[in-house]
N, C-alpha and C positions, 0 to 999 in steps of 0.2 A: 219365334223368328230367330237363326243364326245369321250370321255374317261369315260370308267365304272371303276366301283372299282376293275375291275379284272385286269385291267388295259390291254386291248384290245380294239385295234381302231374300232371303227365300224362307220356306217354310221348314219344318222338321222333316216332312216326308219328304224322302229322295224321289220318286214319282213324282210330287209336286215343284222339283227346283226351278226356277230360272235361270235360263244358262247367259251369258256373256256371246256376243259374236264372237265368232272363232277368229284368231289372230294367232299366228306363228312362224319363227325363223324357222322351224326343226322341218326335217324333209317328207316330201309329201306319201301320202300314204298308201295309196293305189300303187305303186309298183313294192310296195312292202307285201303287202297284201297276195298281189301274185306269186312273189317270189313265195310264201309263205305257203299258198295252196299250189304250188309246182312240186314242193317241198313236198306235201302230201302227199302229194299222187304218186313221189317217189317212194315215199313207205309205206303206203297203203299196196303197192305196186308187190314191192320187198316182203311186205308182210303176208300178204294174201297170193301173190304170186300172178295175180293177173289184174290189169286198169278196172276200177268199177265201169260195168256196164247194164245196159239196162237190162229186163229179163234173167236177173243172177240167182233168183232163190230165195232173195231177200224183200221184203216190204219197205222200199222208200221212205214211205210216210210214217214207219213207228221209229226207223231208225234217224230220221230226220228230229220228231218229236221226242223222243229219246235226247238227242244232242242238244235241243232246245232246251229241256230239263236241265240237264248241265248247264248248257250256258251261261240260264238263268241264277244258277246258286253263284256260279263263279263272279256274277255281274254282283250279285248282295253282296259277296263277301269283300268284292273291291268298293264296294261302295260304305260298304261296314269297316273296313279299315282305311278310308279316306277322311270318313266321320269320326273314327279316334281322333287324327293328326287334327282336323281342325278344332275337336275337340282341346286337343292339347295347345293349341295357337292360343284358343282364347283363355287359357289358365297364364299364356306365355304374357301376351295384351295384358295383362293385371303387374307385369316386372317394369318396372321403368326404365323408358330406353329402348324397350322391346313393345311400344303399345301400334307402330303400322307392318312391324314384320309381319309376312306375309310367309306360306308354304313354299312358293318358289322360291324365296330368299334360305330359305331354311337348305331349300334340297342347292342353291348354289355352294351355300355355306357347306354341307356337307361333300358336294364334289370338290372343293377346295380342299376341304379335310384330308380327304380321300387321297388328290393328286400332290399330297405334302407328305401322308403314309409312303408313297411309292416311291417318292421322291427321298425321303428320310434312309428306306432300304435300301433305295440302291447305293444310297454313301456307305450305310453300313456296309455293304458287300464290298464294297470298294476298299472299305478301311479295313474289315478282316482279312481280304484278299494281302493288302499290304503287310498289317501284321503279321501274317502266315510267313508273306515272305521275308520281313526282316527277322522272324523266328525261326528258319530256319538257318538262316545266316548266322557264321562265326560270330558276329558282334552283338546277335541274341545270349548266345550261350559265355559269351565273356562277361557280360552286364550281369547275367543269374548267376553268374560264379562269384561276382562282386558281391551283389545282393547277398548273397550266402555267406560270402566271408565277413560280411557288414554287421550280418544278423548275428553272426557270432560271436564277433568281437564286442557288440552290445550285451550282449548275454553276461559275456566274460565280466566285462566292466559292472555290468549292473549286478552279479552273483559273487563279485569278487574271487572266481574261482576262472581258474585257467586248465580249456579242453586240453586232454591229452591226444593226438593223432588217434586212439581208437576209435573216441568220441565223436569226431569231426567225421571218420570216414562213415562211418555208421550213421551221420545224421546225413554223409550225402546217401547213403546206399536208400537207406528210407524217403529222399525224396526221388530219386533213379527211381524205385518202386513204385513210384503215385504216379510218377509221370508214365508208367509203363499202362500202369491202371486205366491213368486216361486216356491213351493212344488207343486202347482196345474197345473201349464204350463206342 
């Protein structure tokens, strides 16, 4: 016997579960459903060039059982990776802290994740957007002239040796170079 997060005992076979009365805010599914096979008919339409109809050439009944084949592996295979996660819930039950999290908590926890990702990116966009612009502004390129004349006058001080103007232009020419480097990547 496992425990779902609905917290009903059921058995190990998925053909044997107990299911929970159905309950849900999320919207209803019959107009999903149509849009979904309207959907179809448009590319079945697109793809074969004419609405299926009856009488076409084709056997119904193999291509119907044919699709039920499929259906069936893709129903195992959801139901084979439904059985990890709760699998993995009750390794989670064993962390303290974590012993009534539930799958649904798990997949909220994850849409919050998610809506902090996008949330995160669009500051970064925002903030590289700004950089860009005060980079390309005079008071970018006065601040890296500082910087540069800072870096060198450390140099100086820490080597005890004092650049001659070749030195200096040569150390900017080499970074004029990188920076050309990198406008091209």
């Amino acid at each position: 016997m496992i425990k779902t997060d609905h917290n009903v005992k059921t058995q190990k076979h998925p053909a044997l579960y107990e299911q929970p009365a159905p309950s849900s805010d999320k919207p209803d599914l019959w107009p999903l459903v149509i849009k979904d096979m309207e959907d179809r008919d448009k590319l079945g339409k697109a793809k074969y060039g004419v609405a299926l109809r009856p009488h076409n050439g084709r056997n119904a009944l193999i291509d119907a059982y044919q699709e039920v084949l499929d259906l069936s592996v893709y129903l195992r295979q959801e139901i084979e990776e439904q059985q990890s996660l709760i699998d993995s819930l009750g390794i989670l039950h064993r962390v303290p802290g974590f012993e009534k999290t539930t799958i649904a908590d798990i997949g909220q926890s994850l849409t919050r994740l998610v809506d902090k990702i996008d949330e995160l990116q669009n500051k970064n966009r925002e903030l590289t957007a700004t950089v860009m612009h005060h980079k390309t502004g005079s008071g970018y390129i006065t601040g890296f002239d500082d910087g540069i004349e800072a870096t060198i006058s450390a140099i100086e001080f820490i080597t005890k040796n004092n650049f001659n103007q070749q030195t200096i232009d040569s150390i900017y020419q080499v970074i004029e170079d990188r920076q050309s480097d990198v406008k091209t990547i």
